[in-house]
Backbone and ligand atoms as CSV (ligand in chain L), in Angstrom:
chain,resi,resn,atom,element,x,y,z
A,1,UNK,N,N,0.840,-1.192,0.000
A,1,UNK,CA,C,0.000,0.000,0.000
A,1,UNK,C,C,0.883,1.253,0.000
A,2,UNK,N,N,0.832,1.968,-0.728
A,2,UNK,CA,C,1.368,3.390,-0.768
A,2,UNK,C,C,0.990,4.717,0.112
A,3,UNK,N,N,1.890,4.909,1.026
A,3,UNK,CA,C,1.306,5.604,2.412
A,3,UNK,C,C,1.935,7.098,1.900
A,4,UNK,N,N,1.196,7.989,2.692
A,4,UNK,CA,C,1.487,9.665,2.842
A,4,UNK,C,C,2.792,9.804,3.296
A,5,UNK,N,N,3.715,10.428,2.354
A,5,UNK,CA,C,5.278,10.619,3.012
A,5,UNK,C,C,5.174,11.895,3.946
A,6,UNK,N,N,5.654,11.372,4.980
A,6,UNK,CA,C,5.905,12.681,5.634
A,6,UNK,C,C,6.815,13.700,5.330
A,7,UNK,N,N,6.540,15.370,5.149
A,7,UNK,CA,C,7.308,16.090,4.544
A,7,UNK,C,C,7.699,17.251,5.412
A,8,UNK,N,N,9.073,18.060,4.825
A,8,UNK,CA,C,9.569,18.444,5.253
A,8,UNK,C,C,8.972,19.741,6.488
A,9,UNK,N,N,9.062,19.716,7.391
A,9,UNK,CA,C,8.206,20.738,8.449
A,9,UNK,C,C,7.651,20.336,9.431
A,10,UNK,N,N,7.485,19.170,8.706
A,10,UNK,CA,C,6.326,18.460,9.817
A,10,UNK,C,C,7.487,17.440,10.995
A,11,UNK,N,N,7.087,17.514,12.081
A,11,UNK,CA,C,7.761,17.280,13.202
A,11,UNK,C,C,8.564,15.794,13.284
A,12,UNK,N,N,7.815,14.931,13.158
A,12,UNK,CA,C,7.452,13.683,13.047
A,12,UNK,C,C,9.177,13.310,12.300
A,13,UNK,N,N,9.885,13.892,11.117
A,13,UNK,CA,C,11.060,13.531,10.624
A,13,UNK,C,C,12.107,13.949,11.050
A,14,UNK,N,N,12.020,14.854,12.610
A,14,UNK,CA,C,13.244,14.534,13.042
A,14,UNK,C,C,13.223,13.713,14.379
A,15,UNK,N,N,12.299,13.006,14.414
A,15,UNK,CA,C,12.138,11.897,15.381
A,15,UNK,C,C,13.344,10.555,14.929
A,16,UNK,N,N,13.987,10.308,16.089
A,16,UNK,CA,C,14.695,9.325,16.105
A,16,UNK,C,C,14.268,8.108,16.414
A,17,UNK,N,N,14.616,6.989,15.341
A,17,UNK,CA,C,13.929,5.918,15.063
A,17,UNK,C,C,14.681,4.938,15.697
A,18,UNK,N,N,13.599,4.058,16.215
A,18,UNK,CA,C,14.237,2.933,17.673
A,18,UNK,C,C,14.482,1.282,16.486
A,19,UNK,N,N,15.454,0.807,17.287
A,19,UNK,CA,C,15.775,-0.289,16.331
A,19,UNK,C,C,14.563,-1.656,16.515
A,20,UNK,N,N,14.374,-2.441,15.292
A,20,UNK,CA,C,13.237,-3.225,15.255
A,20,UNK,C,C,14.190,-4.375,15.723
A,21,UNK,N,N,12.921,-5.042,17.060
A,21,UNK,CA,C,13.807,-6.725,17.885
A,21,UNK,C,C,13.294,-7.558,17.258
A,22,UNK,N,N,12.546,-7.125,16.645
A,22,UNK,CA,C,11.375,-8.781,16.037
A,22,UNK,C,C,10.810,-8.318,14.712
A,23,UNK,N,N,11.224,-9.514,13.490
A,23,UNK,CA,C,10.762,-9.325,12.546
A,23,UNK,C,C,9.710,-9.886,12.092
A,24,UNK,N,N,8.123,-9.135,12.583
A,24,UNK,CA,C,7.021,-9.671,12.509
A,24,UNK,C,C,6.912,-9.491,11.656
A,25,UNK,N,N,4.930,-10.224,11.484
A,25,UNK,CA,C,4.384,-9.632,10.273
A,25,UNK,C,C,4.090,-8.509,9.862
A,26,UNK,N,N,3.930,-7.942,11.058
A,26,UNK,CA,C,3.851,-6.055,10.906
A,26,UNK,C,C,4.873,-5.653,10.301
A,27,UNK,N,N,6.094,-5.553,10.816
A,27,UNK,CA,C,7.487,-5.385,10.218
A,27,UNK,C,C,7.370,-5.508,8.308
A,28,UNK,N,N,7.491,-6.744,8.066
A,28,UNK,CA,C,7.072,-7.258,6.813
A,28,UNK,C,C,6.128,-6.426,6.105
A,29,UNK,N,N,5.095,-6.016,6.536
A,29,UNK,CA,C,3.461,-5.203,6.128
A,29,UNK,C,C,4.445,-4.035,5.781
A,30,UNK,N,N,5.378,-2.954,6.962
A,30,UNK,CA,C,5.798,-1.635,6.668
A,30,UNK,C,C,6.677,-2.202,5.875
A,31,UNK,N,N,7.518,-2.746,5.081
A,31,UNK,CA,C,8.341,-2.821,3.982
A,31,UNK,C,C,7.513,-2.756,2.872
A,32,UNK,N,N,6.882,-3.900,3.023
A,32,UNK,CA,C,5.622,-3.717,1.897
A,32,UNK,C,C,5.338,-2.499,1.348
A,33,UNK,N,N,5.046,-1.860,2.179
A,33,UNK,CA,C,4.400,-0.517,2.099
A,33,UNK,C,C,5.858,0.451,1.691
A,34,UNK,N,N,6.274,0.517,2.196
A,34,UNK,CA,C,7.655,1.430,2.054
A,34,UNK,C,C,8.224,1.049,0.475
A,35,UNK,N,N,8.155,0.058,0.177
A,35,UNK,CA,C,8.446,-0.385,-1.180
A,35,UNK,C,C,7.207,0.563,-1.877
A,36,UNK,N,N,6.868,0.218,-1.711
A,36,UNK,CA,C,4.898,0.615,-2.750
A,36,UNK,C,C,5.559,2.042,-3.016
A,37,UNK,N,N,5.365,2.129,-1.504
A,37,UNK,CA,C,5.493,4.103,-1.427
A,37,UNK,C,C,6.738,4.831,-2.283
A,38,UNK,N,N,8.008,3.924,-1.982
A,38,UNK,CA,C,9.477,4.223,-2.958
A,38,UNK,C,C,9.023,4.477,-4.704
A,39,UNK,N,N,8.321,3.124,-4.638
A,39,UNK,CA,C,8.313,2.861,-6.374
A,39,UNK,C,C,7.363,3.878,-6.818
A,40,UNK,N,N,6.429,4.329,-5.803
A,40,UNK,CA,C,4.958,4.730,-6.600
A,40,UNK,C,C,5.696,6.588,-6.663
A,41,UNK,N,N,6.924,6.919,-6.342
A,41,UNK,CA,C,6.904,8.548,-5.667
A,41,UNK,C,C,8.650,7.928,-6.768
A,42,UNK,N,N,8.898,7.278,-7.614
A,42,UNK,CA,C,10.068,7.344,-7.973
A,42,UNK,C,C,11.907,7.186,-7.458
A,43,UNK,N,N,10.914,7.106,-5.888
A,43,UNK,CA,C,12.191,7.226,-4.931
A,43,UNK,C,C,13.533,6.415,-5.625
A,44,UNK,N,N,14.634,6.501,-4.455
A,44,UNK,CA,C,15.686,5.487,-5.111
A,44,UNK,C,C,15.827,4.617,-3.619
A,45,UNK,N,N,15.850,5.526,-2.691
A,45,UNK,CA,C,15.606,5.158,-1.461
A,45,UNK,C,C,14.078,5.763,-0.339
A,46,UNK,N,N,14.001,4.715,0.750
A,46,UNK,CA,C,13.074,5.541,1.794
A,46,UNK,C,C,13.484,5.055,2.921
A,47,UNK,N,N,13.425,5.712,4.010
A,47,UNK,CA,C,13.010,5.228,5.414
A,47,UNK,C,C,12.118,5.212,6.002
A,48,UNK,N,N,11.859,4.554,6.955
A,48,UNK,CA,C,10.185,4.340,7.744
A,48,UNK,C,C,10.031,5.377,8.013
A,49,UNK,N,N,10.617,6.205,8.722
A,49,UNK,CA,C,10.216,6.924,9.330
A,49,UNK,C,C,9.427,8.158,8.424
A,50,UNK,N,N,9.784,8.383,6.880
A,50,UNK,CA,C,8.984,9.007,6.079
A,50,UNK,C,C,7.598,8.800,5.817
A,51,UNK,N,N,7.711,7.207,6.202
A,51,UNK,CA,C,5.853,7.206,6.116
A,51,UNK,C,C,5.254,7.119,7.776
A,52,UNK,N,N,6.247,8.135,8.696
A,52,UNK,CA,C,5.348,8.222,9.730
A,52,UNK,C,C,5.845,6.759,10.660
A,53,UNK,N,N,6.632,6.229,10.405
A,53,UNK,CA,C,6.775,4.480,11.442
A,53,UNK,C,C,8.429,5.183,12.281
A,54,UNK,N,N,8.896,5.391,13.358
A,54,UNK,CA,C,9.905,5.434,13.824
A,54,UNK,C,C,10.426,4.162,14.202
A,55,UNK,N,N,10.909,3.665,12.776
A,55,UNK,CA,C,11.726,1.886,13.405
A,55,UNK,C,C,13.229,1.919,12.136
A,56,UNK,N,N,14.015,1.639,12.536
A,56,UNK,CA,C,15.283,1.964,11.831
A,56,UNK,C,C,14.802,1.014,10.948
A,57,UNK,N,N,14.345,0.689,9.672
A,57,UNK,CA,C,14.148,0.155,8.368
A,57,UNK,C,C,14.642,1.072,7.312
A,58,UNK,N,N,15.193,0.833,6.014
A,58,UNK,CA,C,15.153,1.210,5.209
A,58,UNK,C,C,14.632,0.439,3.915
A,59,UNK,N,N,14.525,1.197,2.940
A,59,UNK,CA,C,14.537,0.307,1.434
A,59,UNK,C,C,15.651,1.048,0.607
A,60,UNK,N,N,16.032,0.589,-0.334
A,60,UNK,CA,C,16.776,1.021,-1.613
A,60,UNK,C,C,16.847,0.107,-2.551
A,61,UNK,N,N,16.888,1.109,-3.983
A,61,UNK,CA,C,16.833,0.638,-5.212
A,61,UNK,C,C,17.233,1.586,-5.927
A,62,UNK,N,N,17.981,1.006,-6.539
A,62,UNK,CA,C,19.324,2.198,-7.190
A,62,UNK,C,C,18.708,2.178,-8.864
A,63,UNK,N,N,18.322,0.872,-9.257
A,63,UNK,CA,C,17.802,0.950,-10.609
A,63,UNK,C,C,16.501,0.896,-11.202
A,64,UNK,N,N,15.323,0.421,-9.924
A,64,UNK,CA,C,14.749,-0.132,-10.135
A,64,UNK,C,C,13.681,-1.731,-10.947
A,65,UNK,N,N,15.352,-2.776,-11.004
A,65,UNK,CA,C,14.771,-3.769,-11.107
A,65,UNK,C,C,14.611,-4.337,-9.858
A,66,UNK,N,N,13.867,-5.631,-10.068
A,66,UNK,CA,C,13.651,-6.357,-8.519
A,66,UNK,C,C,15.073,-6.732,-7.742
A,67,UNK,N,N,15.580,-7.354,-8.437
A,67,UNK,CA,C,17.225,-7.820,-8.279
A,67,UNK,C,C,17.946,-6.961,-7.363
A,68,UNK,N,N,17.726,-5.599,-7.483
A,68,UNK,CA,C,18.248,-4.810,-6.444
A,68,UNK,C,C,17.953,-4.452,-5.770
A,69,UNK,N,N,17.064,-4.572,-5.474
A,69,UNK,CA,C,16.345,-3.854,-3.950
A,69,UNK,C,C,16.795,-4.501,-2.871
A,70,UNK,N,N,17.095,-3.438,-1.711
A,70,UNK,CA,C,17.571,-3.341,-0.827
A,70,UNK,C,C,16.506,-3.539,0.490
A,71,UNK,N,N,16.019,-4.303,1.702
A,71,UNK,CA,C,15.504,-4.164,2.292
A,71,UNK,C,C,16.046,-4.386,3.488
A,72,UNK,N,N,16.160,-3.440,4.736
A,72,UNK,CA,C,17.727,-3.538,5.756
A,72,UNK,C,C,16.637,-2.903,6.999
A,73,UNK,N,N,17.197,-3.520,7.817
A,73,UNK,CA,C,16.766,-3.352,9.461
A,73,UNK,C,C,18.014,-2.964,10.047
A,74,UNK,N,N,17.748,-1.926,11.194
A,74,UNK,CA,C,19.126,-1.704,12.183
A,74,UNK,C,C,20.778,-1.777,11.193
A,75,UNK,N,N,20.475,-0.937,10.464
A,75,UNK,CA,C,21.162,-0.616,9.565
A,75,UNK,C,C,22.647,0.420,10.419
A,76,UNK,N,N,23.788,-0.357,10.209
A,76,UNK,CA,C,24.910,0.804,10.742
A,76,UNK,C,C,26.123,0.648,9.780
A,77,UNK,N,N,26.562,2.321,9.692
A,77,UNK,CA,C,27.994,2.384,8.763
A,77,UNK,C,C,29.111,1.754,9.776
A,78,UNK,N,N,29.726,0.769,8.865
A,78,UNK,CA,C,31.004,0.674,9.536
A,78,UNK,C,C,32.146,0.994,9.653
A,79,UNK,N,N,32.200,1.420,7.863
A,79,UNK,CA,C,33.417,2.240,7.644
A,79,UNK,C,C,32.920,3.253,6.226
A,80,UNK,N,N,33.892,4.209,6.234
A,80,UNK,CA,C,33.767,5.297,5.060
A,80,UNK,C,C,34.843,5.336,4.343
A,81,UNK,N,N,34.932,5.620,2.826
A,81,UNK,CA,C,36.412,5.860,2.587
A,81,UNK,C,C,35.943,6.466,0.826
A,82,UNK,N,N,36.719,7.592,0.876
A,82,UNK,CA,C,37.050,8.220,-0.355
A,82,UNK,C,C,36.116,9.334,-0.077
A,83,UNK,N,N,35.569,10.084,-0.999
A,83,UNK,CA,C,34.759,11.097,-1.045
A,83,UNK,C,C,34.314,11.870,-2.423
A,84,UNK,N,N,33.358,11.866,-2.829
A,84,UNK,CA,C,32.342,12.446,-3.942
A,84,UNK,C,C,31.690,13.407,-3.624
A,85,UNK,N,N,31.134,14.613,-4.691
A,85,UNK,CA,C,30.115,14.848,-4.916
A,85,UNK,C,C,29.085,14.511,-5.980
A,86,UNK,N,N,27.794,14.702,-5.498
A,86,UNK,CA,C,26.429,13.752,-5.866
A,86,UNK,C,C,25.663,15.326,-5.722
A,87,UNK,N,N,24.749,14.807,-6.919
A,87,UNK,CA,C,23.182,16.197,-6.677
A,87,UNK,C,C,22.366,15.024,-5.933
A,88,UNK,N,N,22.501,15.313,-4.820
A,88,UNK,CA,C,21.097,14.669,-3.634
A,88,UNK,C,C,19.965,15.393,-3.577
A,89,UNK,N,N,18.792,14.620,-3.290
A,89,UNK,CA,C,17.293,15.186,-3.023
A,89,UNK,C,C,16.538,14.104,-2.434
A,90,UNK,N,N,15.324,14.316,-1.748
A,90,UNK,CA,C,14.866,13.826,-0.991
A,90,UNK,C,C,13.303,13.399,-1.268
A,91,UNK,N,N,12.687,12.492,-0.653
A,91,UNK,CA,C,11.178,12.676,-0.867
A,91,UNK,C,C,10.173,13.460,-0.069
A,92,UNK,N,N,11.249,13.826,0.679
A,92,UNK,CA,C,10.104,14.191,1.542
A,92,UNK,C,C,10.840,15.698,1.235
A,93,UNK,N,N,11.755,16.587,0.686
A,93,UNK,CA,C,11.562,17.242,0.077
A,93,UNK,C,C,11.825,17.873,-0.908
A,94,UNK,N,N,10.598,17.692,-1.766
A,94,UNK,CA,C,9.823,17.604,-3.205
A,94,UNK,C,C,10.530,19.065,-3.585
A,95,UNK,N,N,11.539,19.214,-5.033
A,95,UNK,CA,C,11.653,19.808,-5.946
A,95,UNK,C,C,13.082,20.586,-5.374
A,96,UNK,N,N,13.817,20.266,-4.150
A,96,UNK,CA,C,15.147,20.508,-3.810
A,96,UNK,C,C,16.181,19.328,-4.128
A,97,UNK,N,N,17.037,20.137,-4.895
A,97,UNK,CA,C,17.822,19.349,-4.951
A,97,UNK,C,C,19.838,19.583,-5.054
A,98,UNK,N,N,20.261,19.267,-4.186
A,98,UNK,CA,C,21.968,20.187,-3.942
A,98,UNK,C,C,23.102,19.017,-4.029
A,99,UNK,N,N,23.883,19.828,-4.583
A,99,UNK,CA,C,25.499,18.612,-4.533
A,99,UNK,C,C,25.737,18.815,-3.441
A,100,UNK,N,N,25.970,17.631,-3.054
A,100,UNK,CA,C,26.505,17.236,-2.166
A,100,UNK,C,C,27.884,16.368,-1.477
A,101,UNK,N,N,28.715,16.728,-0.806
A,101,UNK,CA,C,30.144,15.594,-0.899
A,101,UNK,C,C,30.277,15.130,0.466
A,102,UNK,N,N,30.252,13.498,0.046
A,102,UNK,CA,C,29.902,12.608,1.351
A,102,UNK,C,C,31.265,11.637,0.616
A,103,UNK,N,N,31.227,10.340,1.806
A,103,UNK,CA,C,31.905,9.869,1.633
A,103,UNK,C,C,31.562,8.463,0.324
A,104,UNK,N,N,32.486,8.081,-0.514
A,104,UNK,CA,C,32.029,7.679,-1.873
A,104,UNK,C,C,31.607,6.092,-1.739
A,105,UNK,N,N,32.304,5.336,-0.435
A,105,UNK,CA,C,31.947,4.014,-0.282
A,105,UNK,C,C,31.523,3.839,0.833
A,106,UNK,N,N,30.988,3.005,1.610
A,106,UNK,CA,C,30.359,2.560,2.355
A,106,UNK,C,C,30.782,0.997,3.119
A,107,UNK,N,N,31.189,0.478,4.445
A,107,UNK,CA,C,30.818,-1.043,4.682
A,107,UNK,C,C,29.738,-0.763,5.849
A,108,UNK,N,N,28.369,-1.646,5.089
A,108,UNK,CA,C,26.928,-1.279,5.751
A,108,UNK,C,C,26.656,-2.457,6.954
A,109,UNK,N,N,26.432,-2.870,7.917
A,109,UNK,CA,C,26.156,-4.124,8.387
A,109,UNK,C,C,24.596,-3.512,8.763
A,110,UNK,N,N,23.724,-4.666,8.613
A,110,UNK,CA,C,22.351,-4.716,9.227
A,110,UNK,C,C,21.407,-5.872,8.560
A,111,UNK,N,N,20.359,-6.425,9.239
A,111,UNK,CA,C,19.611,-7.483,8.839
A,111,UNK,C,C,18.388,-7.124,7.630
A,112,UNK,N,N,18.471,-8.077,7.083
A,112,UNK,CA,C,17.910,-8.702,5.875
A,112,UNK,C,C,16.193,-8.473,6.155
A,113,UNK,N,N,15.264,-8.290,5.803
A,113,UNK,CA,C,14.133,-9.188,5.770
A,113,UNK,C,C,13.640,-10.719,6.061
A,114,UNK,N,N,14.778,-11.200,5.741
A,114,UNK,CA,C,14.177,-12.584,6.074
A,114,UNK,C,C,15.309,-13.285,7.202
A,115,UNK,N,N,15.663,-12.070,7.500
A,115,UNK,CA,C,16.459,-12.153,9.301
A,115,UNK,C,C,17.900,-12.555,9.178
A,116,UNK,N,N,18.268,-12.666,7.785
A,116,UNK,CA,C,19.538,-13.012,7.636
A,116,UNK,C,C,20.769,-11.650,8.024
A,117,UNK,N,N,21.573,-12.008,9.260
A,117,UNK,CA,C,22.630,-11.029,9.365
A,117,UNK,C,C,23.384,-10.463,7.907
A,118,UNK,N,N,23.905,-9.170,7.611
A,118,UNK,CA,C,24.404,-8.835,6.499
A,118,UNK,C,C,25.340,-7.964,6.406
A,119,UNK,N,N,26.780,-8.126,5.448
A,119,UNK,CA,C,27.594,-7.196,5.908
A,119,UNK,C,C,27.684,-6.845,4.302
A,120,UNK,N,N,27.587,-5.569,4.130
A,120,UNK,CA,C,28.085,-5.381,2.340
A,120,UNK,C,C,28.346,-3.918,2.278
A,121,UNK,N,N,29.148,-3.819,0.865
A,121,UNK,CA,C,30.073,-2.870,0.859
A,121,UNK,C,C,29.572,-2.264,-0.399
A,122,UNK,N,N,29.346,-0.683,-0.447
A,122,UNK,CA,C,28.430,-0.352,-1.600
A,122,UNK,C,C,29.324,1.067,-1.976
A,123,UNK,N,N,29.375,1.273,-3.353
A,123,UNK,CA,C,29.414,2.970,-3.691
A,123,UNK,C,C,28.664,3.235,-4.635
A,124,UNK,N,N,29.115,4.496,-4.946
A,124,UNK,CA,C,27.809,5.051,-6.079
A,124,UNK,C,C,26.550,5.514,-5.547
A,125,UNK,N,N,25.834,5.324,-5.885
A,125,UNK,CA,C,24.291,5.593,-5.806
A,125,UNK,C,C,23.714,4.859,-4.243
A,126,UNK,N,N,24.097,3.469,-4.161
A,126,UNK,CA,C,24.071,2.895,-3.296
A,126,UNK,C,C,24.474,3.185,-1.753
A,127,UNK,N,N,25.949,3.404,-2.219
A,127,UNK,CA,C,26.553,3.958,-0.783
A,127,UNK,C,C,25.629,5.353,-0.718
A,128,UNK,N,N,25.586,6.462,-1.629
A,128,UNK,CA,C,24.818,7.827,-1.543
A,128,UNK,C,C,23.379,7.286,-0.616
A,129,UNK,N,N,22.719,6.505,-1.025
A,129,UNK,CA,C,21.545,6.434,-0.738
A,129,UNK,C,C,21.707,5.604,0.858
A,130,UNK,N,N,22.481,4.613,1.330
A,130,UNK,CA,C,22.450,4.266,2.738
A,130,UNK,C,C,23.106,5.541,3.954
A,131,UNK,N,N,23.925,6.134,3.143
A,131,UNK,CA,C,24.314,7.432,4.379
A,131,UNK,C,C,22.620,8.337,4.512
A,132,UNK,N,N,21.907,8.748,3.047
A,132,UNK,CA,C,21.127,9.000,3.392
A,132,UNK,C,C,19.881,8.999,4.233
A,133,UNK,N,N,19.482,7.606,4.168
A,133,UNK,CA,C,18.624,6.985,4.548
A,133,UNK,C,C,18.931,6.740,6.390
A,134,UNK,N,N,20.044,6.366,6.342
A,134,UNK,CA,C,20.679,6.070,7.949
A,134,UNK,C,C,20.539,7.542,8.240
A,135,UNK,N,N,20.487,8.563,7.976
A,135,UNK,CA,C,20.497,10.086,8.517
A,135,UNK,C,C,19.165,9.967,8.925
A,136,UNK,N,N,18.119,9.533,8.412
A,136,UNK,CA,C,17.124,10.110,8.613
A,136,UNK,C,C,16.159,9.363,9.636
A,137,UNK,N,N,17.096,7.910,10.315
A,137,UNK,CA,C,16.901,7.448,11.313
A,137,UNK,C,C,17.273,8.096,12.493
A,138,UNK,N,N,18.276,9.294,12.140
A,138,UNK,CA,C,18.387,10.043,13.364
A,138,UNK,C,C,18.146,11.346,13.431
A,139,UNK,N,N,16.885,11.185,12.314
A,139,UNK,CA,C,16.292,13.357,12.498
A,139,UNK,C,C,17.014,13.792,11.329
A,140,UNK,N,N,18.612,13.721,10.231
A,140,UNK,CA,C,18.933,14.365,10.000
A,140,UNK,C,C,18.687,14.159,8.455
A,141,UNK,N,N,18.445,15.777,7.535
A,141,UNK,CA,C,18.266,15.660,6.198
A,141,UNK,C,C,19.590,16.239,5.573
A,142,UNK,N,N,19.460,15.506,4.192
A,142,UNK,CA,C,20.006,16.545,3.669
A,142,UNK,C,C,20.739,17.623,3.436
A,143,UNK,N,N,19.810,18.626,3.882
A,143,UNK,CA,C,19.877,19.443,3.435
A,143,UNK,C,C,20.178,20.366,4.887
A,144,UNK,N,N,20.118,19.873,5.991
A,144,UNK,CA,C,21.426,19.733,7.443
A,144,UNK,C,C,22.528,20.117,6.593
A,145,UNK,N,N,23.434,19.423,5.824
A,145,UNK,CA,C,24.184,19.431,5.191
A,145,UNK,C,C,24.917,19.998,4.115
A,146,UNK,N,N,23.975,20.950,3.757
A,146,UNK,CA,C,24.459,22.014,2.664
A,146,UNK,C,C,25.198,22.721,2.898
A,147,UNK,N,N,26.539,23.554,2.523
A,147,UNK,CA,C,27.252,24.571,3.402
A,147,UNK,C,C,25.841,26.357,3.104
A,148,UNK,N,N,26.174,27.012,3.693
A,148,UNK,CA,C,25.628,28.104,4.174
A,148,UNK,C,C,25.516,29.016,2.836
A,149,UNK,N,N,26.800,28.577,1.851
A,149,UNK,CA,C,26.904,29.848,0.942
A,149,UNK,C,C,25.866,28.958,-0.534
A,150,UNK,N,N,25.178,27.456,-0.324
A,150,UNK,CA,C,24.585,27.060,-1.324
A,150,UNK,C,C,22.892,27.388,-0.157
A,151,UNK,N,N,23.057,27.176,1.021
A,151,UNK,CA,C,21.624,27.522,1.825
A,151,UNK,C,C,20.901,28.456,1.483
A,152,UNK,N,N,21.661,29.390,1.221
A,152,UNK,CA,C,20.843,30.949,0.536
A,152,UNK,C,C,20.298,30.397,-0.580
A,153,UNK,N,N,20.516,29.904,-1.183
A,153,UNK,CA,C,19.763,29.557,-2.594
A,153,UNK,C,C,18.242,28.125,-2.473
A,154,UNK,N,N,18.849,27.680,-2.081
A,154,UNK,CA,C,17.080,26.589,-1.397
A,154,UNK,C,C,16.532,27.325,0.212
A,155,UNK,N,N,16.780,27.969,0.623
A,155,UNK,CA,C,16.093,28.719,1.864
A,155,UNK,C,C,14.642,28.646,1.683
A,156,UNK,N,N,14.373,29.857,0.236
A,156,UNK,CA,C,13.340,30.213,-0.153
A,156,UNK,C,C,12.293,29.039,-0.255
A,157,UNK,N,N,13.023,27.663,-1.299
A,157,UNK,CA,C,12.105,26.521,-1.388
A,157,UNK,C,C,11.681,26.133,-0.298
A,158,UNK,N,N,12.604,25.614,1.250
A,158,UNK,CA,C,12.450,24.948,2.233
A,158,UNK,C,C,11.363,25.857,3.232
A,159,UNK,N,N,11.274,27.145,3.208
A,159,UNK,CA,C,10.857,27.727,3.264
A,159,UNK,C,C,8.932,27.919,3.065
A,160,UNK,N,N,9.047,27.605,2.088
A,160,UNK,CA,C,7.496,27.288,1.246
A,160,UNK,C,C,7.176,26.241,1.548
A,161,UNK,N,N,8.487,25.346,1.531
A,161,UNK,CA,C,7.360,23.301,1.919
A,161,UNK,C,C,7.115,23.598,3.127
A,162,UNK,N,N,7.756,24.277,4.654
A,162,UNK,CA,C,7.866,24.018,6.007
A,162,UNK,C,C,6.588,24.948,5.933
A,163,UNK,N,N,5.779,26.071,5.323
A,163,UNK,CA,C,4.891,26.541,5.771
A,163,UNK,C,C,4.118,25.830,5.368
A,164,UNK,N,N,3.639,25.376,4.154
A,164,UNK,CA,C,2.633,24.189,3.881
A,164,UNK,C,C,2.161,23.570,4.942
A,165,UNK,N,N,3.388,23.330,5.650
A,165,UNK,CA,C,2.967,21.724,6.672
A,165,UNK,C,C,2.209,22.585,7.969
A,166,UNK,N,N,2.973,23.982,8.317
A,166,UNK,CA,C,2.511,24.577,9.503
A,166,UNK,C,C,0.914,25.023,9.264
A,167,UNK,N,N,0.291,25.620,8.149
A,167,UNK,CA,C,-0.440,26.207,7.976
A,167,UNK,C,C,-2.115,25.391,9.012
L,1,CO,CO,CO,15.344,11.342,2.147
């Protein structure tokens, strides 16, 4: 099912998301859904907590075939190494989008869906999208991240989505 992303303003996304002990059927149901919601909004990645669930889950899909999708619980970086810039953007907020320079690889450890422990090592799009996604298990976007002299220039946008949500 394809759920309401929570967007930028609204309180709820800088809530820090508690790690999942048990991979129920509920558990299972919010992937479900988090998938739906990724594919149906174009995403590449999501976290629960965008559709409103505070439980460290993510999804990713870098290409969108099945083959790649990513579905990860209690997700943690273990190591970083090299460094890129990437034009990052978000779903939850719609029509910003800034380079950004993070680190270019990734070693990710966290469980599987079907409870299998997992250790893997990603760059590109991939690694871009698990630093992301792991940020937003702890409140942080984006766009946290911009330096000050590119902030002046999306202010105005972030600006317009955060009153939307207050109004
Ligand atoms: Co995001």
């Amino acid at each position: 099912m394809v759920r309401k992303i929570v967007i930028y303003g609204e309180p709820d996304l800088r809530d820090i998301s508690e790690e999942v002990k048990n991979i129920t059927g509920k558990v299972q149901k919010i992937f479900d859904d988090m998938i739906d919601t990724m594919y149906s909004n174009s995403g590449v990645g999501l976290s629960a907590i965008q559709i409103g669930i505070p439980l460290r889950m993510l999804v990713i899909n870098s290409t969108g075939e099945k083959k790649d999708l990513i579905c990860m619980l209690n997700p943690v970086i273990l190591s970083f190494s090299g460094s890129v810039v990437f034009r990052e953007g978000c779903l939850s907020i719609p029509g910003v989008f800034e380079k950004l320079k993070r680190p270019e690889r990734v070693v990710v450890e966290g469980i599987l869906r079907s409870g299998k422990k997992v250790r893997m090592e990603a760059d590109g799009i991939v690694a871009r999208a698990f630093q992301h996604e792991i940020d937003h298990m702890d409140g942080k976007l984006f766009v946290d991240f911009v330096p000050v002299y590119r902030k002046i220039f999306i202010f105005p946008k972030l600006y317009r989505i955060k009153k939307k949500q207050i109004k």
